[in-house]
C-alpha positions in Angstrom: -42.8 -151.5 35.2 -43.0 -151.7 31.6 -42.2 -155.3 31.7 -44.9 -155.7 33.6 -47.9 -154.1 31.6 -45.8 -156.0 28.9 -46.3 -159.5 30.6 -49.9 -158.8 31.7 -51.3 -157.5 28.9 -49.8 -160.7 26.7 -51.2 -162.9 29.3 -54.8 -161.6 28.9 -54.8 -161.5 25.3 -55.9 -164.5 23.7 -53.6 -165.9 20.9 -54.7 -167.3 17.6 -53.7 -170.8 19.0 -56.4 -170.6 21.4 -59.1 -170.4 18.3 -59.5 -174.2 17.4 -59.0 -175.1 13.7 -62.4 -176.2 11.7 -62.6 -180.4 12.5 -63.6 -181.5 8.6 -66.8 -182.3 7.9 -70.3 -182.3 9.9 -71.4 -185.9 10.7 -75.6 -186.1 11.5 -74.9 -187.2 15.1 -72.9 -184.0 15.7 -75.6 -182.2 13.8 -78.7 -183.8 16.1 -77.3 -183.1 19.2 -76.7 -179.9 18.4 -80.5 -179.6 17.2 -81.3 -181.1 20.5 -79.2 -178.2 22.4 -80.8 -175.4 20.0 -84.2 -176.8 20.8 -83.7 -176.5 24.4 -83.1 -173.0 24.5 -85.7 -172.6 21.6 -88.8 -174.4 23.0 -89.1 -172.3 26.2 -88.2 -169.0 24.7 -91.1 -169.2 22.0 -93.7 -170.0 25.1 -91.8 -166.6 26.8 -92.4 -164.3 24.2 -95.9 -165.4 23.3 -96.5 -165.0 26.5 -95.3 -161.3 26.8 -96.9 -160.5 23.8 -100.3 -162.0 25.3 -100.2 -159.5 28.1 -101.3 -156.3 25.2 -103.3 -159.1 23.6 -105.3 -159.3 26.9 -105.5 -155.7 27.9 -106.6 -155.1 24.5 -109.2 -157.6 24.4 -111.0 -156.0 27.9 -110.8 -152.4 26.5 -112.6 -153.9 23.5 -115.7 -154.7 25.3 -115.7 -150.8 26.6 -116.7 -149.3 23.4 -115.8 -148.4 19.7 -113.8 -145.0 21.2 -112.1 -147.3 23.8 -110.8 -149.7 21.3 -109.7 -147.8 18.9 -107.9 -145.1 20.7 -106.3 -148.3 22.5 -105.4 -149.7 19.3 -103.8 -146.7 17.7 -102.1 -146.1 21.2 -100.4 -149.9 21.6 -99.7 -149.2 17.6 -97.3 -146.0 17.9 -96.0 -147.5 21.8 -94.5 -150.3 19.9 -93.0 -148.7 16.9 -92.1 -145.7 19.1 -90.6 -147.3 22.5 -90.8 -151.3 22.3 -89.5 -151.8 18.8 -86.8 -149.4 19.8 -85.8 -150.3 23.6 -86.1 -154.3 22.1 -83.3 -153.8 19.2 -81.2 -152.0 21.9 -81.3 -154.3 24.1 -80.5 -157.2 21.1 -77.2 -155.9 21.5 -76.5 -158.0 24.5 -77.1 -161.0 22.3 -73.4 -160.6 21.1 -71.4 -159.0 24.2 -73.2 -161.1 27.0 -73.0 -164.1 24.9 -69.4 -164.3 23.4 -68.4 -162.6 26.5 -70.3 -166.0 29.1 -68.3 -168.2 26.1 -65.0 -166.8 26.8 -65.6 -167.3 30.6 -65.6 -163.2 31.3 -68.4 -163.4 33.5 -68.0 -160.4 35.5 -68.2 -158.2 32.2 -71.4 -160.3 31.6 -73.0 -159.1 34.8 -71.5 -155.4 34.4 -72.6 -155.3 31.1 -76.4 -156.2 31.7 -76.3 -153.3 34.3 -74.7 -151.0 31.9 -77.7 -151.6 29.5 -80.6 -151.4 32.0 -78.9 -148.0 33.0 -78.6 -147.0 29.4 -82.1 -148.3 28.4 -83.8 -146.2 31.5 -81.8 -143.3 30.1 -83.4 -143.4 26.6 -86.5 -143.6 28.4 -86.7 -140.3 29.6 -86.6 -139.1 25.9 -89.1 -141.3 24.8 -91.1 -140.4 27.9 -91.1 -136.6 26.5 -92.7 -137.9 23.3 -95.2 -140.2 25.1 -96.6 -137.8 27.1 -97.0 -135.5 24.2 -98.2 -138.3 21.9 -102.1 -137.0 22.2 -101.0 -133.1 21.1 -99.1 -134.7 17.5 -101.8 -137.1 16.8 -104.1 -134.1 16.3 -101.2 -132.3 14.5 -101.0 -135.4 12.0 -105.0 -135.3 11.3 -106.2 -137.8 13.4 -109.8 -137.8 15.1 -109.2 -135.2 18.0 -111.4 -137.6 20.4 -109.6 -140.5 19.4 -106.1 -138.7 19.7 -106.8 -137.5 23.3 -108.2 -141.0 24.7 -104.9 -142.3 22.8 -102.6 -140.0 24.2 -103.9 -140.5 28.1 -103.5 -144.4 27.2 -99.8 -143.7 26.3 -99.6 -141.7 29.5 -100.2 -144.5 31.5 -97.9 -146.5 29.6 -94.6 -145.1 30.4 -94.2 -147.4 33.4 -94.5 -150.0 31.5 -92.0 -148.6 29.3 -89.3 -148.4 32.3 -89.9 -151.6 33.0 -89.5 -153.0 29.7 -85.7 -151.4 29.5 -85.6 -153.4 32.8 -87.0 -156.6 31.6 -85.2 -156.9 28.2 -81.2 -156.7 29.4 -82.6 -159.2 32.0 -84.0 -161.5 29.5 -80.6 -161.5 27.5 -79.0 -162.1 30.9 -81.1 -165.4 31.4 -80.8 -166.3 27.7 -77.4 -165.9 26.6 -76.3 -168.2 29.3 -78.8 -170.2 28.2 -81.1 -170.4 31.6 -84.3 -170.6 30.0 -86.6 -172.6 32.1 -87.3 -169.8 34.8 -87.4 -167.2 32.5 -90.0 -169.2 31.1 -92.1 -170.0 34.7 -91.5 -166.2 35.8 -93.3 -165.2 32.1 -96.2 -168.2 32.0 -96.9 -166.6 36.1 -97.2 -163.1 35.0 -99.9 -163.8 32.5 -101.6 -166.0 34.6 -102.0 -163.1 37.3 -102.4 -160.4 34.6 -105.8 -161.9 33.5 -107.8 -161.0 36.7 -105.7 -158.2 37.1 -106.7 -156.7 34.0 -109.8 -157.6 34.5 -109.8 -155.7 38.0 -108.5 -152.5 36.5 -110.7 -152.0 33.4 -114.1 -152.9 34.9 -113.9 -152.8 38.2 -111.5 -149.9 39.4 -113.4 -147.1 37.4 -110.4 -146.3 35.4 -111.9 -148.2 32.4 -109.5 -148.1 29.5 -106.4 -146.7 31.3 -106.5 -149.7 33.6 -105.5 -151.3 30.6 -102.1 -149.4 30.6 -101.4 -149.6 34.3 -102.5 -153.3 34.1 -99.2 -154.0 31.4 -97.0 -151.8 33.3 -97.4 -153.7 36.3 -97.6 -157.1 34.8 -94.0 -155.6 33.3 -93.1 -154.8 36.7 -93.8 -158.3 37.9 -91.8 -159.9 35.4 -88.7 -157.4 36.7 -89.3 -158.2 39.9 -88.7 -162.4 39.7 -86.4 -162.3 37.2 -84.6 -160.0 39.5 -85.2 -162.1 42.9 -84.4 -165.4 40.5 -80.6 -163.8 39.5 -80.3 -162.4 43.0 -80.9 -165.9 45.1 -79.8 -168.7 42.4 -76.7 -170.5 42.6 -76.8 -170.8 39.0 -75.9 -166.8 38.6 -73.3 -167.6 41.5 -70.4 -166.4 38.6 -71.6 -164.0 36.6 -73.9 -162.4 39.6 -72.0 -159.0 40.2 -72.6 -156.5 42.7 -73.8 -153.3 41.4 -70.5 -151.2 40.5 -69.2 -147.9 39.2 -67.4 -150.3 36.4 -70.8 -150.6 34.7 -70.4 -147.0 33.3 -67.2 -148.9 31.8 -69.5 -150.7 29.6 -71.6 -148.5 28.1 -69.3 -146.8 25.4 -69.2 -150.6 23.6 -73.2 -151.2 24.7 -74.2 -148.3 22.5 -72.0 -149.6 19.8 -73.5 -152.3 19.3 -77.1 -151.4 20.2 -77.9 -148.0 17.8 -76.8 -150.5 14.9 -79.0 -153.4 16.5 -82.1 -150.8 17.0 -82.1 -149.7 13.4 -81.5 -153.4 12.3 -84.8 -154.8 13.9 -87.0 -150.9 13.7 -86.3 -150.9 10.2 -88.4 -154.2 9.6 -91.0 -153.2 11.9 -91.5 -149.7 10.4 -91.8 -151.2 6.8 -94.6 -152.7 7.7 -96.2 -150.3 9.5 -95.8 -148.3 6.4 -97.8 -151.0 3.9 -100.6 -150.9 6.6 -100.8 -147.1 6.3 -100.7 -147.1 2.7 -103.5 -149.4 2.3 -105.7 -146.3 4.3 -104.9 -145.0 0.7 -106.3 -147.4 -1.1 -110.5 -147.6 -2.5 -112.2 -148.7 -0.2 -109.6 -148.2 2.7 -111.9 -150.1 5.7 -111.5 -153.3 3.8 -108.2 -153.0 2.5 -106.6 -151.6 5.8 -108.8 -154.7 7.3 -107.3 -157.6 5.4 -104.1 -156.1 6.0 -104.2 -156.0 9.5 -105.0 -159.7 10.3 -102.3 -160.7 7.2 -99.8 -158.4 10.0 -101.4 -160.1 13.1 -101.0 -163.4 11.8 -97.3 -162.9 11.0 -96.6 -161.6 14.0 -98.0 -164.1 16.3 -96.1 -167.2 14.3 -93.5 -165.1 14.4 -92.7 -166.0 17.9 -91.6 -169.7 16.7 -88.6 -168.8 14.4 -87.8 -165.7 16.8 -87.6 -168.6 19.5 -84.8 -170.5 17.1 -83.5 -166.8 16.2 -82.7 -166.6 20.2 -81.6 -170.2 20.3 -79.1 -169.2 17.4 -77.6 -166.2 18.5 -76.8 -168.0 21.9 -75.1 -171.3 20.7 -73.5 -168.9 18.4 -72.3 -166.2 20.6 -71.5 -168.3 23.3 -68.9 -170.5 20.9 -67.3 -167.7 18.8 -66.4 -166.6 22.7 -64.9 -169.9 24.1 -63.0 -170.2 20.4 -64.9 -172.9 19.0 -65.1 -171.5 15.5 -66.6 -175.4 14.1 -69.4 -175.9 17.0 -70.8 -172.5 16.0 -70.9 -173.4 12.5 -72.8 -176.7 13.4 -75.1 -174.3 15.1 -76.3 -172.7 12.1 -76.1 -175.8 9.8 -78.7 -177.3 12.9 -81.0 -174.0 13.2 -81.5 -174.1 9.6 -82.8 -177.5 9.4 -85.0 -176.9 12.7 -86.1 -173.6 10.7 -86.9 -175.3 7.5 -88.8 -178.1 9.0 -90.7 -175.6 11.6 -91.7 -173.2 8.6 -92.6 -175.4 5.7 -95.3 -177.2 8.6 -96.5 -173.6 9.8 -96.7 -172.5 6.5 -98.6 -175.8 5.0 -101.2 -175.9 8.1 -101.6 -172.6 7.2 -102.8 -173.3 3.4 -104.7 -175.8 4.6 -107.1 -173.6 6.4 -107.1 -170.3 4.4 -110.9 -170.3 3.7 -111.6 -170.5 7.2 -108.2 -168.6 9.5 -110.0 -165.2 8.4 -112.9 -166.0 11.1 -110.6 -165.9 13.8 -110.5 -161.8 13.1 -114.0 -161.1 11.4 -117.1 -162.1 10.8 -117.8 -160.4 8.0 -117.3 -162.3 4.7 -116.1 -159.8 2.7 -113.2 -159.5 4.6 -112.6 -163.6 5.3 -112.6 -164.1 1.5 -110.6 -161.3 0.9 -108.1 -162.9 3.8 -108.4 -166.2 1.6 -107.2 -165.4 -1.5 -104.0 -163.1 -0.3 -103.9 -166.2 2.3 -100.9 -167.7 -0.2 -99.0 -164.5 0.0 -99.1 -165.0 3.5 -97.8 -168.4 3.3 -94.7 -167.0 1.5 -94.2 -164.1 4.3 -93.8 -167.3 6.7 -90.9 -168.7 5.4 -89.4 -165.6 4.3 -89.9 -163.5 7.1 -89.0 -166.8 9.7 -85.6 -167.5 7.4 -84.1 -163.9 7.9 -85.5 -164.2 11.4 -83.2 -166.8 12.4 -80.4 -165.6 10.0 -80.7 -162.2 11.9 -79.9 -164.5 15.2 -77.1 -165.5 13.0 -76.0 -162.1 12.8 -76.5 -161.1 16.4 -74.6 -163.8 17.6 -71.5 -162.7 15.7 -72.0 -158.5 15.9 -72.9 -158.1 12.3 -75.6 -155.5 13.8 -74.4 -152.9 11.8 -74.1 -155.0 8.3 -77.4 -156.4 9.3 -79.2 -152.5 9.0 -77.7 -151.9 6.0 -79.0 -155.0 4.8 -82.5 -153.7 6.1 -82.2 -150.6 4.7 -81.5 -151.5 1.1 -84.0 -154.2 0.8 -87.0 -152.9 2.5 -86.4 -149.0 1.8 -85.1 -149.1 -1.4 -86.8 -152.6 -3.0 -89.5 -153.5 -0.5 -91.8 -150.7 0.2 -91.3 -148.8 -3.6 -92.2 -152.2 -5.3 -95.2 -152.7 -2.5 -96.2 -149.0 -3.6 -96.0 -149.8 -7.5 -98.1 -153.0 -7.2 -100.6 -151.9 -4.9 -101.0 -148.4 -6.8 -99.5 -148.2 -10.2 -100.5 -151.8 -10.8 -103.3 -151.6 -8.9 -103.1 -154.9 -7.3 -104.5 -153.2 -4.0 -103.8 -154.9 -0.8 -102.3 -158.3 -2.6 -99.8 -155.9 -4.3 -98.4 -154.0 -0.8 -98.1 -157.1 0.4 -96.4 -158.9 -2.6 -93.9 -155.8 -2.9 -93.1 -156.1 1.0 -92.2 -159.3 0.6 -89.9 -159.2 -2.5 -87.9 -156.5 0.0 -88.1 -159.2 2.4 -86.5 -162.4 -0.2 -83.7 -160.0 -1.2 -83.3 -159.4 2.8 -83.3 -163.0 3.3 -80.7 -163.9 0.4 -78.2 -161.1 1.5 -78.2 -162.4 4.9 -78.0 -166.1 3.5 -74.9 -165.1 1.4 -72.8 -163.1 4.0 -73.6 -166.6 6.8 -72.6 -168.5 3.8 -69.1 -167.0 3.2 -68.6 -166.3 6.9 -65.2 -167.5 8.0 -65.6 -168.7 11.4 -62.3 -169.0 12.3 -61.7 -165.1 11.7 -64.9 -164.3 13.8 -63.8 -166.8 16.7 -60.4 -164.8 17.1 -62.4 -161.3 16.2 -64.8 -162.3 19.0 -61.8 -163.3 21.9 -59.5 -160.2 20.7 -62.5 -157.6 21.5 -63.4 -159.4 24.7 -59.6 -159.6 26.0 -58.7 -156.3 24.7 -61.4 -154.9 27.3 -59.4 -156.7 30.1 -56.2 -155.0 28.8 -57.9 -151.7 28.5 -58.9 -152.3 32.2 -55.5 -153.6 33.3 -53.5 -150.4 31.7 -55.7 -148.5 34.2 -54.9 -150.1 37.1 -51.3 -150.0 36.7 -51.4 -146.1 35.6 
């Protein structure tokens, strides 16, 4: 019996000989086709997540036409859902980036479909805590000093978010399912149908239904739902899933010791950026003259975040090609993949970034009409400039990062530049210095370069023959764990 388990358990571990050595040097035609490959899974998931981030946008943009109390409880409301919930169900749920994807590379496609279920149940579980909070989120508003009107309308709002919130836990291991095998296009159709249908929708709810600003909320959460729903019906009816569609099975709970792993360190990784700038934003209510301050501030965030979808797009594109190699034991073709991403990245960000200059006297119109607040916009407009290459390079190294499970260097990294450099340099200009809003942005951003350059050194020494083998010996030493079972 012995020599059995023996035999077995040498038969499902890989061996360093299956890890193929480095080739020599990158030609450009290996380079461009692998561009070519990145761009395919990069072009479709940009349109995706702009499109998911439309569907607040939207809501958002109906409540506005309610009233000042309707949009500003609204705002404050969408605010803490995303730092609270979003943020943190959306780094989980980045975990999947590394086990789905080295784990479709190495051809262990039955721990790629268990493994998606382990997170949705996982995800659904953190729910119910965050649901606690949510429904409480009016009563510590008030306890923080916010406007008790505001604070209630806010907290109702939040109420009638927490569906969405389930199905966002739903949504995101789905979207990881879809992306690390690189299936992109209906992912894409399923998202770009969903909007379309939550336009009238929310339309419907806030004017028409009586529910006003809460038919905001229940319009996202069922939009959310939607997206569930054909994502779901797509992996259940393709023949494209036809190997790593599972049924549902008690060896999903198998999966959930090494989904946690991976996806505490992945939370605190991508919340850690988020917060810090949520943090400049309420510093600048410190500032003189806090309306204008917090003002320019806000569309400097809003713009950031909605270019942000491009390199988070490659960031995607990155972690897949890389993921998916370090898995089959091609230690050279994931290497190529970040030579390629970084030119797609440099290229993408330097044109963003230069359109960008190019209309910084008139971009602050798209947020305000007062002109107070678009020349204010125009000269931290440069500032801005810089957060889009910075912010998009340690985007796409962070895909990097995912793509090989270095969630856990990657907070550390997060923590040190934008905890201890970031936000006390961001508090020293805009305060001590007196620079105002230029100065919390500036200091945020030198947090961010030393972010950037941290990442940039650890992919630079990265041997990606030692990650290739690292990646196979932790997907095969599952199979053994499993196999030891059975025989016992």
């Amino acid at each position: 019996m012995e020599g059995i388990e023996k035999n077995l358990e040498q038969s499902l571990l890989p061996n360093q000989s299956e890890v193929k050595r480095d080739e020599g040097p990158v030609t450009w035609d290996v380079l461009l086709e692998e561009v070519k490959r990145l761009a395919y899974v990069a072009g479709p998931m940009v349109a995706t997540i702009i499109s998911l981030y439309l569907l607040q946008v939207i809501s958002m943009m109906m409540v506005g036409h309610l009233g000042e109390l309707a949009l500003s409880s609204t705002a404050i409301a969408i605010s803490l859902a995303n730092v609270t919930g979003f943020s943190l169900l959306n780094g989980m749920a980045a975990a999947l980036e590394t086990l789905c994807g080295q784990a479709f590379g190495a051809g262990e496609y039955r721990k790629l479909g268990n493994q998606t279920y382990g997170a949705i149940f996982s995800l659904i579980l953190v729910c119910l805590g965050l649901s606690i909070i949510w429904l409480n989120m009016g009563k510590l508003l008030i306890l923080i000093g916010q406007d008790p009107i505001i604070a209630h309308e806010a907290g109702k709002f939040t109420t009638c978010l927490i569906p969405a919130l389930v199905a966002y836990a739903t949504y995101q291991p789905l979207l990881r399912f879809y992306q690390t095998q690189s299936v992109i296009i209906p992912m894409l159709m399923c998202s770009c149908v969903t909007l379309t249908l939550h336009i009238p929708l929310s339309w419907f709810l806030v004017y028409k239904s009586g529910l006003n600003n809460l038919g905001g909320a229940l319009a996202i959460g069922i939009s959310n739902w939607l997206n569930v729903i054909f994502l779901g019906l797509h992996m259940n009816y393709s023949s494209v899933f036809a190997k790593t569609r599972v049924p549902v099975s008690m060896e999903l709970f198998q999966e959930i010791g090494e989904f946690f792993r991976y996806a505490i360190p992945s939370s605190l990784m991508i919340c850690l950026q988020w917060w810090s700038y949520e943090i400049v934003i309420l510093l600048s209510g410190l500032l003189p003259n806090p309306q204008l301050e917090t003002s320019v501030l806000s569309v400097c965030l809003t713009t950031i975040s909605t270019l942000y979808s491009i390199p988070y797009g490659l960031s995607a594109a990155v972690s897949t090609r890389v993921s998916n190699e370090l898995g089959a034991g091609n230690p050279q073709a994931a290497r190529v993949a970040v030579y390629s991403v970084m030119i797609l990245a440099v290229t993408e960000l330097l044109a963003v970034s230069g359109a960008l200059f190019a209309s910084r006297h008139v971009f602050g119109y798209i947020f305000s009409g007062d002109k107070e607040v678009v020349d204010y916009v125009s000269t931290v407009a440069p500032l801005v400039c810089l957060s889009v290459i910075v912010d998009g390079s340690q985007g796409v190294l962070s895909g990097v990062a995912r793509g090989c499970g270095w969630q856990k260097l990657g907070a550390y990294v997060n923590l040190a530049s934008l905890y201890l450099g970031g936000v006390p340099a961001a508090a020293i200009l805009g305060f001590w210095l007196q620079l105002r809003a230029k100065g919390l942005w500036f200091g945020l951003q030198l947090g961010a370069i030393l972010q950037t350059i941290l990442l940039l050194v650890v992919t630079c020494c990265t041997n990606w023959e030692k990650q290739a083998i690292n990646a196979r010996e932790r997907i095969f030493e599952g199979r053994r764990s499993r196999t030891k079972h059975v025989l016992v």
